[in-house]
N, C-alpha and C positions, 0 to 999 in steps of 0.2 A: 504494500500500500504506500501510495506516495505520505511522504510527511515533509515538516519546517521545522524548523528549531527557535523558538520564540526565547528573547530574553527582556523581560520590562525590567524600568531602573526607576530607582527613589520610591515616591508617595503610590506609583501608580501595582506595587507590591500588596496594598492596603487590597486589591480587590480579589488578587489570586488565593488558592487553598494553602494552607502552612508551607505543605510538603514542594510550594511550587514557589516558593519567594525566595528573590535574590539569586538565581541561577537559570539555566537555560533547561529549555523543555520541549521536550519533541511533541507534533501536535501531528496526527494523519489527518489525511484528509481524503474522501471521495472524490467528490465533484469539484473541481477546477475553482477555489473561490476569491474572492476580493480578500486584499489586506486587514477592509473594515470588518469583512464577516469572519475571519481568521483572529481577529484581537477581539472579539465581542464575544465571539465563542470562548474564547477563552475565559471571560468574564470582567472585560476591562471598557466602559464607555466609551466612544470615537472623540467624543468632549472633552476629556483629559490629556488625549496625545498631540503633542506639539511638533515631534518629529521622529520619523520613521525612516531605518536605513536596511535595506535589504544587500546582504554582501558586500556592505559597505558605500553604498551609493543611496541617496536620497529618494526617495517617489512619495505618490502620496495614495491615497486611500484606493483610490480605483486600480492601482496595481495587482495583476492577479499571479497569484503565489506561483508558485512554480515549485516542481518534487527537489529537495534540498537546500531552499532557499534558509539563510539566513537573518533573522530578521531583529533589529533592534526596535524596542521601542521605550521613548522619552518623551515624559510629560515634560511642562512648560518648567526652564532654566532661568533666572531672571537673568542673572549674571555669564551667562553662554551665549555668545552672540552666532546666530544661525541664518544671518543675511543670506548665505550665499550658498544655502541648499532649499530642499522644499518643505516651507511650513504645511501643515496638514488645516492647521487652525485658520479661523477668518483672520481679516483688521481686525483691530480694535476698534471698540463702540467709539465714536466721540464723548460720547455722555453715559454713562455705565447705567443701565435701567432693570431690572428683575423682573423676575414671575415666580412663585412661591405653589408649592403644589400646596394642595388641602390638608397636608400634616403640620405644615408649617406655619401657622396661625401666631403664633408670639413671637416667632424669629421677624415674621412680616412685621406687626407691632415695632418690634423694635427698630428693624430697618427706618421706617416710614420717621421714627422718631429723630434718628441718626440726621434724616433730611435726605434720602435716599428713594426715588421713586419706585415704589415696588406694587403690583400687582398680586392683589390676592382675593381669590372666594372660596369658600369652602365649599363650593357646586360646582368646581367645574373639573371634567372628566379628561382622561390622562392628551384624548386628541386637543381637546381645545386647549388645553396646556401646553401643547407642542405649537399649535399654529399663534396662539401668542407669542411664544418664543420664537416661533421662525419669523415675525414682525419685528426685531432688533432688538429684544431684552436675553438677558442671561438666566435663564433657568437654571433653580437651587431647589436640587432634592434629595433625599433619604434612598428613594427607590431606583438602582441602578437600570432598570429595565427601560426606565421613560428617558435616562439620557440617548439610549442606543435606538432612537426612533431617528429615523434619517432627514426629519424636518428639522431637528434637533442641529444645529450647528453652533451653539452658544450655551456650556452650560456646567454644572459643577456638581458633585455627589460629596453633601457633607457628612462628615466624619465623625464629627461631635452632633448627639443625641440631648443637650440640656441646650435650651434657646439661648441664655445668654453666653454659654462657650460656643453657640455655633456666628452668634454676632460677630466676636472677637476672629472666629477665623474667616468669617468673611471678610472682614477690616482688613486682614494679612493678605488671604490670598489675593484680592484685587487691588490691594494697594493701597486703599481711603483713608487711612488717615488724614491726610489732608485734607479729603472733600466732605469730610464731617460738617453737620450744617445743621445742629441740633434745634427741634421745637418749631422747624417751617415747613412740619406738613398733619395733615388730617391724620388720626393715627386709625380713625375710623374709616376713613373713603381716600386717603394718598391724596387730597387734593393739596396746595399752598393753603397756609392760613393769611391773613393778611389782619394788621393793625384796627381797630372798631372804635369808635367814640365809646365811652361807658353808657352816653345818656340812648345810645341806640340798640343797647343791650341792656337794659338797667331793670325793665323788669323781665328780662326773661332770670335773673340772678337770685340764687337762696339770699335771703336778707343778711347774712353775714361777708358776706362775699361783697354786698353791695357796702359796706360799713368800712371795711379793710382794707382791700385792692382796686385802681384804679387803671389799669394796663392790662384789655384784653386784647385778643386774636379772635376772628370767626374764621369757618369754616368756607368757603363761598360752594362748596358741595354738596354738604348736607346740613348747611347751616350752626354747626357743633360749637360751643363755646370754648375755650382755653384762656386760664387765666395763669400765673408764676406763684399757685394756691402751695399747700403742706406738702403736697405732692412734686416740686421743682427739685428739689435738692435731692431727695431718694433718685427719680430720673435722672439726673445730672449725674450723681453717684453712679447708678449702672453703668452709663455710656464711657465715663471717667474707666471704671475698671475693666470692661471690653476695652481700651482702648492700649493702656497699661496691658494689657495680656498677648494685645496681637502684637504690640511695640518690643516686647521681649523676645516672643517667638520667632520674630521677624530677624533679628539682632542676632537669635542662637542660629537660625537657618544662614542665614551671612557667613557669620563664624565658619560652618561646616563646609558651605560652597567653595569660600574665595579666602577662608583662612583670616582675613579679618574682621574687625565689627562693622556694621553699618548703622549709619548716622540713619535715624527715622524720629519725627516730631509731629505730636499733633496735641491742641488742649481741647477741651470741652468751651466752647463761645457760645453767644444764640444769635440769631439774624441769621436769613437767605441772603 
């Protein structure tokens, strides 16, 4: 029977069986198939690999395997610069936007909170989650199956299972610290909030609230109130310590790649 010899390197080990990480692996094969369906099979999403080399020469996903082929496979290297072979992966977004499948309900929260435009419902089924995604957001999910949908060209399979460590690694893996932009969005509907007179919200306010605080935001979506109530500082806190967490990890993975530290900075501010 024909076979290839597969070897994936770094994070992209997370998705193989124990007995198949960090070394190469014969894979047979019947019917003549694509690289994508030869790394899927094996159980690794076509959304994580950045670069693929067969015998030593680049292709990319449409290449069809061939009996002894040798194949490397590499997720995305920050510090690897890979100009001058063939990326597997799209451009980059200009504007980094999500879509959050139906488990993801507090990671979305959070994002949205961050200032981060994120899609999310809890109704909607694994297609219309792809063809969202295939409209220019990056799809973030738990389930490896729905990255390897071939509309799917934009997307991530997190790692960490507690919301606010999987916030922290999304800050890392796409790089946001900088674009943190805490408290300018709906946390209900992702719309912008935008600045309100008091006296045009005055009575929709609990009488304490009208007594204390004078600086609100509405929702212009679903009309939602936000005020800098008991609850600013706790918020602040979470986003503070997701940020601190990815800012470490980020620093140890430096370390590891390139042998030194890397400089990364980001604070907690408010305003879009």
């Amino acid at each position: 029977m024909p076979h290839a010899t597969l070897r994936f390197y770094a994070e992209l080990n997370d998705f193989l069986p124990p007995d198949d990480r960090d070394r190469s692996v014969e894979r047979p094969f019947n019917v003549r198939p694509s690289i994508k369906d030869l790394i899927e099979a094996a159980g690794v999403p076509h959304t994580e690999v950045d670069l693929l080399l067969v015998n030593g020469e680049s292709v990319d996903f449409a290449y069809p395997v061939r009996d002894g082929d040798r194949i490397s496979v590499y997720p995305v290297f920050e510090s690897l610069d890979i100009a001058a072979v063939t990326r597997v992966r799209p451009e980059p977004l200009r504007e980094l936007r999500f879509v959050l499948d139906v488990h993801l309900g507090r990671l979305a929260a959070y994002l949205r909170l961050a200032g981060f435009d994120t899609v999310y419902r809890n109704d909607l089924d694994d297609a219309e989650l792809a063809g969202i995604a295939a409209g220019g957001r990056v799809l973030l999910t738990r389930d490896r199956g729905l990255l390897k949908r071939r509309a799917v060209t934009r997307g991530y399979w997190l790692r960490a299972t507690s919301p606010r460590t999987q916030l922290a690694e999304v800050l890392r893996r796409f790089d946001l610290l900088r674009a943190v932009r805490p408290f300018c969005r709906c946390l209900r509907c992702n719309a912008k909030v935008h600045p309100v007179p008091k006296a045009d919200v005055i009575t929709k306010l609990p009488p304490r609230t009208r007594q204390y605080y004078d600086a609100f935001f509405r929702c212009p979506g679903c009309g939602r109130i936000y005020w800098r109530g008991g609850h600013f500082d706790a918020l602040r806190g979470l986003l503070e310590h997701a940020m601190n967490e990815a800012r470490i990890t980020t620093k140890e993975q430096a370390v590891e790649e390139r042998g030194a530290p890397a400089e990364c900075s980001g604070t907690v501010t408010t305003g879009c």
